[in-house]
C-alpha positions as CSV (number, residue, x, y, z in Angstrom):
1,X,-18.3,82.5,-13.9
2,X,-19.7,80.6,-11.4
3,X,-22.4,78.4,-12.4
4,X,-25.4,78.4,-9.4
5,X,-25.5,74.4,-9.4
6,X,-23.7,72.2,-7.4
7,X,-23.5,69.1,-10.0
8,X,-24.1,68.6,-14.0
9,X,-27.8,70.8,-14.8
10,X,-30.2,68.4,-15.3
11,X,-32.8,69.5,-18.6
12,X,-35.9,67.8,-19.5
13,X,-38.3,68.7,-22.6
14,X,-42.0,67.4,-20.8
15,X,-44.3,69.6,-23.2
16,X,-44.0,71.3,-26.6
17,X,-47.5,72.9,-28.0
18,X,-50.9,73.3,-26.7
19,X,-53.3,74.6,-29.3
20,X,-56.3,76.5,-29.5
21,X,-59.4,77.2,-31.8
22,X,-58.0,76.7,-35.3
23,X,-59.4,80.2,-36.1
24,X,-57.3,81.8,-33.4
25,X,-53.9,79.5,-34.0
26,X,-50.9,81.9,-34.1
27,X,-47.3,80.7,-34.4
28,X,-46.2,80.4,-31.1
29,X,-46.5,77.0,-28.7
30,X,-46.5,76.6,-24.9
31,X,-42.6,75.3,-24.0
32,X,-41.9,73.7,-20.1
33,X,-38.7,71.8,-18.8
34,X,-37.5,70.8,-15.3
35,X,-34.4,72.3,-14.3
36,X,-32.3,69.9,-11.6
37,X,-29.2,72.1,-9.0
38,X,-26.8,69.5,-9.0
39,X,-29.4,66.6,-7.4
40,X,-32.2,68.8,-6.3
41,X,-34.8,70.5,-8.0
42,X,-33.9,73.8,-8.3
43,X,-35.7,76.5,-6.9
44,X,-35.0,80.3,-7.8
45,X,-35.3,83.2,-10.4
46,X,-33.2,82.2,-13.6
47,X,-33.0,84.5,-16.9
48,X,-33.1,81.9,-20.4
49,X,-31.5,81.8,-23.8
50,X,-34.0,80.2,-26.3
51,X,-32.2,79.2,-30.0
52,X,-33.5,77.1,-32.8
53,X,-30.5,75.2,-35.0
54,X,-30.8,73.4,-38.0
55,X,-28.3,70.5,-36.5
56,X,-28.2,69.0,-33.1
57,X,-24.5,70.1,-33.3
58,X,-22.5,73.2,-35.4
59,X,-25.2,73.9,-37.8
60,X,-26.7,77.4,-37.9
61,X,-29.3,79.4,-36.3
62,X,-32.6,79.6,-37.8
63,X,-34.7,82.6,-36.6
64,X,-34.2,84.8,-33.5
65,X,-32.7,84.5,-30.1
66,X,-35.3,84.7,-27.5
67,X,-34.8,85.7,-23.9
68,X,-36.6,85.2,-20.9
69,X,-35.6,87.1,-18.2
70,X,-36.4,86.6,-14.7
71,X,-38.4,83.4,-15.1
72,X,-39.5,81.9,-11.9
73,X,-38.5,77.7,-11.2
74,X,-40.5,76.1,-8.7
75,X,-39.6,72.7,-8.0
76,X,-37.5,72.4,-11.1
77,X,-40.3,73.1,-13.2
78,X,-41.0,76.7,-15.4
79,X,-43.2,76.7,-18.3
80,X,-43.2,79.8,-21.0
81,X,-44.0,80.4,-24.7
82,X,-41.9,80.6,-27.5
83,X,-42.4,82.3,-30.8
84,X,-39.8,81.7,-33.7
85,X,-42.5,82.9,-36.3
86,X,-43.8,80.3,-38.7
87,X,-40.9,80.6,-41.6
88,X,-38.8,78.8,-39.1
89,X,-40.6,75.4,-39.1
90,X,-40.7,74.2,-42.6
91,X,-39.3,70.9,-44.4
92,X,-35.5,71.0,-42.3
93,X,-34.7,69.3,-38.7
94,X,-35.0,71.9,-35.9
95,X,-33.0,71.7,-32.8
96,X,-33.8,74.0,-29.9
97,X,-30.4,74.6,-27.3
98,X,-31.5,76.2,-23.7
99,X,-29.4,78.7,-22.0
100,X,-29.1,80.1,-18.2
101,X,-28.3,82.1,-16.0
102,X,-29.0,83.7,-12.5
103,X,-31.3,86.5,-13.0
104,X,-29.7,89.8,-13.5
105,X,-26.5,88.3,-14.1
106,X,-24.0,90.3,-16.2
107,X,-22.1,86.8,-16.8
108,X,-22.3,84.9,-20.1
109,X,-25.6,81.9,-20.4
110,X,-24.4,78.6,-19.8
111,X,-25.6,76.3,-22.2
112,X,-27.7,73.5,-20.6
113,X,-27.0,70.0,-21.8
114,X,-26.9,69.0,-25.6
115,X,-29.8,70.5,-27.9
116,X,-33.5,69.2,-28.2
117,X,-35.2,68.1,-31.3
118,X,-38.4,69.2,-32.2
119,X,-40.5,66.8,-33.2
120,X,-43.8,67.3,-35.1
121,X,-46.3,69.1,-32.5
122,X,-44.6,72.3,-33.0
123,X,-44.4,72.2,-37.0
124,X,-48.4,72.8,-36.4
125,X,-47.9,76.3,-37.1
126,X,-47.0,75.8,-40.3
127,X,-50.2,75.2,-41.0
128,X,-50.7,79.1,-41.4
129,X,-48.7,78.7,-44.1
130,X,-48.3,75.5,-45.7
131,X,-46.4,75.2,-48.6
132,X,-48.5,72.6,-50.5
133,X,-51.3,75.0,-49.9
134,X,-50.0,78.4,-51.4
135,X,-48.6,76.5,-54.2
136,X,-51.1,73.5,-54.5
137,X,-47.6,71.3,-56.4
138,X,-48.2,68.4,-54.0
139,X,-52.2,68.4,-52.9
140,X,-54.3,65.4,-54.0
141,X,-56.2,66.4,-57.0
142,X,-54.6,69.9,-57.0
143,X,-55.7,70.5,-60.9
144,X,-59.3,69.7,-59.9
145,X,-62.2,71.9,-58.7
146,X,-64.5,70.8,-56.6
147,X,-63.6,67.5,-58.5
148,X,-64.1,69.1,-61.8
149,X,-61.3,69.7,-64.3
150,X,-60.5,73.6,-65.0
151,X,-61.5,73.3,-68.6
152,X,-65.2,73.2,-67.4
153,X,-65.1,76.8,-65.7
154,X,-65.2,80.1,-67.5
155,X,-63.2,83.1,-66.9
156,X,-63.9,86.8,-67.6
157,X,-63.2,87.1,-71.3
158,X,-63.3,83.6,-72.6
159,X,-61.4,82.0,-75.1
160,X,-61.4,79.1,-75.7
161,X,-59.8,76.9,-79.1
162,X,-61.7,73.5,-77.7
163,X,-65.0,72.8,-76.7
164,X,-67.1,74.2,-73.4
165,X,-68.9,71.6,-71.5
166,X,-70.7,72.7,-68.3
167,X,-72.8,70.7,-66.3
168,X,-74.0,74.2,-64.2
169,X,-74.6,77.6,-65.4
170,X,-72.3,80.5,-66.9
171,X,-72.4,83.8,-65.8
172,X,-69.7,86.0,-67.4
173,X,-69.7,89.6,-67.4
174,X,-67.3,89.9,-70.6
175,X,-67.1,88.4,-73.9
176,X,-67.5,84.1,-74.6
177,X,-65.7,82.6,-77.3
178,X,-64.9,78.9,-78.5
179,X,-63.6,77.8,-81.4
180,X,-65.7,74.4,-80.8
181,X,-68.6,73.2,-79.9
182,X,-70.4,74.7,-76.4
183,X,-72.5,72.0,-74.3
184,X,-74.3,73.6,-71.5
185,X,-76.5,71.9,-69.0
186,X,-77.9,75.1,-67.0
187,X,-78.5,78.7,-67.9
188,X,-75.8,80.9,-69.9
189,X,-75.6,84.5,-69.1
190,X,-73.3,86.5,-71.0
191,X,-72.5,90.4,-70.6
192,X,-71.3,91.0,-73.9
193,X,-70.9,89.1,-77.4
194,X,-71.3,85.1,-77.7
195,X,-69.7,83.1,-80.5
196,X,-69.4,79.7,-81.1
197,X,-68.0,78.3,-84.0
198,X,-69.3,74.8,-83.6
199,X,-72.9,74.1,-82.3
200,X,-74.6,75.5,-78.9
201,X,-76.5,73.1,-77.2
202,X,-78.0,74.9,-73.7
203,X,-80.6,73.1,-72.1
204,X,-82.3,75.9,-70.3
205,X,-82.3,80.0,-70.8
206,X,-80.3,82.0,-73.0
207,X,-79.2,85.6,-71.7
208,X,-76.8,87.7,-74.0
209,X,-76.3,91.3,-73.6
210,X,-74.2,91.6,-76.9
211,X,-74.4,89.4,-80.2
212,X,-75.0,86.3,-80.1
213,X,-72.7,84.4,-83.3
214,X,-73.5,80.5,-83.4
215,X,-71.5,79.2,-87.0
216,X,-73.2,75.6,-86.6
217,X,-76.3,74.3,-85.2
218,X,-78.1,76.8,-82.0
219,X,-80.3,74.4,-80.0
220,X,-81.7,76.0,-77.0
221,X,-84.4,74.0,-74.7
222,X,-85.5,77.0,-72.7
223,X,-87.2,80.1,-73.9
224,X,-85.6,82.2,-76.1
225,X,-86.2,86.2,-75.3
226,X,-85.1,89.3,-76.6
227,X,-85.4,93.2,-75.9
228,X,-88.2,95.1,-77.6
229,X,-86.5,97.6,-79.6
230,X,-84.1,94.8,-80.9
231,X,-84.2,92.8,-84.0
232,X,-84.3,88.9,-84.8
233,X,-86.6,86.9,-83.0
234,X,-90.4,87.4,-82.5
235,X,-91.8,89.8,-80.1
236,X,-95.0,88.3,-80.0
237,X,-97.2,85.5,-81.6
238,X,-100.8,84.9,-80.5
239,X,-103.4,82.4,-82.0
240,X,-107.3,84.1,-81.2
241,X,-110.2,82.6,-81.7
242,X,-113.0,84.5,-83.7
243,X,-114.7,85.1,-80.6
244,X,-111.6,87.2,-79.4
245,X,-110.4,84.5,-77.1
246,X,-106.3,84.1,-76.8
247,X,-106.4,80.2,-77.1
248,X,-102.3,80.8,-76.5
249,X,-99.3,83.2,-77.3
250,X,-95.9,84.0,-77.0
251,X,-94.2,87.2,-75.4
252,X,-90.9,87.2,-76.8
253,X,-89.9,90.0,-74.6
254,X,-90.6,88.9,-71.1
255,X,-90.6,85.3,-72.1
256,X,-94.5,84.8,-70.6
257,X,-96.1,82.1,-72.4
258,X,-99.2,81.8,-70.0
259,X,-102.9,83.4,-69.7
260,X,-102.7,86.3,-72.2
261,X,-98.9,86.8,-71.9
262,X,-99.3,90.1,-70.5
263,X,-101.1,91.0,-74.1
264,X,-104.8,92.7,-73.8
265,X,-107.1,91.8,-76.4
266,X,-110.6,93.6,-76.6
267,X,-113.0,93.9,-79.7
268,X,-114.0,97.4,-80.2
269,X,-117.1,96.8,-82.2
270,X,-118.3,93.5,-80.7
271,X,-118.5,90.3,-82.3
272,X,-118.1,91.3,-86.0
273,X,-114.3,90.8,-86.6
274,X,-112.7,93.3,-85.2
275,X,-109.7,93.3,-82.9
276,X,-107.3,95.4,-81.0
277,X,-104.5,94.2,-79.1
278,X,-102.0,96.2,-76.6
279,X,-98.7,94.2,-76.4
280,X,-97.6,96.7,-73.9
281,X,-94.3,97.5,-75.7
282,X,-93.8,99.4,-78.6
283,X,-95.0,97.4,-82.1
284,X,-95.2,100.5,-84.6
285,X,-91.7,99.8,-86.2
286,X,-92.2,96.4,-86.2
287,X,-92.7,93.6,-89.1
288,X,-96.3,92.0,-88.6
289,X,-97.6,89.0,-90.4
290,X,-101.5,87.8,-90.1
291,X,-102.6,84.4,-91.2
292,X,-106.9,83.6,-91.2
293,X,-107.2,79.9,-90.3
294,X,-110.4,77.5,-90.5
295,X,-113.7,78.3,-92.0
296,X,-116.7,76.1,-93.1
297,X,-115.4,75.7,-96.4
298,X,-112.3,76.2,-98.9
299,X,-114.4,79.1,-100.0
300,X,-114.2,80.7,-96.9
301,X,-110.4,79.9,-96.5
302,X,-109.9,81.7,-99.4
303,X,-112.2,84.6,-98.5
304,X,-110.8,85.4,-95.1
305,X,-108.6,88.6,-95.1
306,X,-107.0,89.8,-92.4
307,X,-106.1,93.6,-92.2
308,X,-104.5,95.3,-89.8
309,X,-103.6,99.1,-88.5
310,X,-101.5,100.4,-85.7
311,X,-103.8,102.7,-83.4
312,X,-100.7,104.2,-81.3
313,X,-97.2,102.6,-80.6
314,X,-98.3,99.8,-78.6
315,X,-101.5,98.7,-80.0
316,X,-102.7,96.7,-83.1
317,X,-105.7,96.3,-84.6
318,X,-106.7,93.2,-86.3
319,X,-109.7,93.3,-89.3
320,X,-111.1,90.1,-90.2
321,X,-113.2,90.4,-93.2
322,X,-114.6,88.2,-96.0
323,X,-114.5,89.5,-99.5
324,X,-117.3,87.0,-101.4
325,X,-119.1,85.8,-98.3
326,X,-120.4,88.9,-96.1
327,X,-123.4,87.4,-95.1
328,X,-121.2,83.9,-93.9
329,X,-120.9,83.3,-90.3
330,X,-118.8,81.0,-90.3
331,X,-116.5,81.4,-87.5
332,X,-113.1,82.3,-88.1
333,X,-109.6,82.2,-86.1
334,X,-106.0,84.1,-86.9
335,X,-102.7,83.8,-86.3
336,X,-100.4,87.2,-86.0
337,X,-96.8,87.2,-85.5
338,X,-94.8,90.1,-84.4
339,X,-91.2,90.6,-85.4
């Protein structure tokens, strides 16, 4: 074969890798060389061999062959991109070897000079997929998240032998379970059952779709609520002055503890003891206790005794009478407590 230069071919690696945008990187870099005819800068149509080695001599191939065909060389210099794919470039030495020849020639390439490393511009593209990223072995603080160990975060269907401590809220769809004690700054939210064996200690609201099982000490700083057809906590309590004034109250449904709590309060017969009050949620197959508080004497303590009767599903009515004293006026005040 006869080679088209007149003296030794001269190859020299200028640039390796011009990047764009990170979001648009890809895995191939932007390759140019100058190509010397014996002691001139050549100047025709040449078709090239691209190969990546593992050695700058022997070795073996890593990835494919690529071919250039037809590439134009202007003054010795021609520029193109390569694209081994990113497996190519990971921890090993990469050695890329140049081929020629005329364009369109059936001869054999000619292998130009002695192979080029490649330095670290072109390992870029590993960066689409870095090793210590998919497998997070060699990251700085690869067990933390966010700086926080992976102890503190909950996963669908917790268990959990130790102890929960959370500095921000859980929301969990499934069951909760630790076999110590649970220590949680925010809220707690939990789709199905709850059980601690050791105390719970949440400092603001309690949500549990499920049962809630606490074997030690339950210390909740928020407001505790719970659906009106289920059992265990108080649906409502309300301390009423004698003039039929709410002085305050409790919804333990909807967790209002403001105003009237969404409670209506209206005395039927006027100022004579009487009281009805709508809780607007179902109170009929509840438990209901009435206390009388304060009176002008122990006497009238003693006298005061509340009655009560449900007027429809949602409505109570409260009967404040005195059994020795009717003719005392005395005011009078109550406590009730729905359960």
């Amino acid at each position: 074969m006869k080679i088209p230069f007149e003296g030794p071919a001269i190859f020299l690696l200028i640039l390796f890798l011009l990047s764009t945008a990170a979001f648009a990187q890809t895995t191939a870099f932007n390759f140019q060389g100058r190509l010397n005819d014996g002691g001139n800068a050549a100047n025709a149509n040449y078709d090239f061999q691209f190969k990546l080695f593992d050695a700058l001599a022997g070795g073996a191939q890593v990835g494919p062959t690529i071919n250039q065909s037809n590439m134009q060389v202007i003054n010795g210099i021609f520029s193109t991109t390569l694209n081994f794919g990113g497996g190519v470039f990971d921890s090993g030495n990469r050695f890329l070897e140049v081929s020629i020849r005329p364009a369109g020639s059936p001869n054999a390439y000619v292998v130009l000079g002695a192979r080029q490393q490649l330095l670290s511009v072109p390992y870029a593209v590993k960066a689409v997929t870095a090793t210590s990223a998919e497998t997070a072995a060699v990251a700085g603080n690869s067990y933390l998240l966010d700086g926080i160990s992976p102890d503190e975060f909950v996963r669908l269907n917790t268990a959990s032998a130790g102890n929960i401590n959370l500095l921000g809220n859980i929301q969990q769809s499934g069951n909760l379970s630790t076999g110590g004690t649970a220590s949680i700054t925010g809220n707690t939210t939990v789709g199905g059952n709850a059980a601690v064996t050791g105390t719970a200690t949440i400092s603001q609201n309690a949500a549990v779709t499920g049962n809630a099982t606490v074997g030690g000490t339950s210390t909740l700083n928020g407001n505790v609520m719970q659906p009106a057809a289920a059992n265990g906590t108080a649906k409502a309590m309300l301390y009423v002055f004698s003039n039929g004034v709410i002085d305050r109250c409790y919804n333990g449904v909807t967790g209002n503890s403001s105003g009237n709590c969404g409670f209506t309060l209206t005395q039927p017969l006027g100022p004579v003891g009487v009281y009805r009050i709508n809780f607007g949620f179902q109170v009929d197959n509840r438990f209901v206790s009435a206390t009388s508080r304060y009176g002008g004497s122990i006497t009238s303590i003693q006298n005061t005794v509340p009655q009560f009767q449900f007027i429809n599903s949602t409505t109570l009515e409260i009967f404040m009478t005195r059994i020795d004293s009717p003719a005392d006026t005395t005011p009078f005040d109550f406590m009730l407590i729905v359960f």
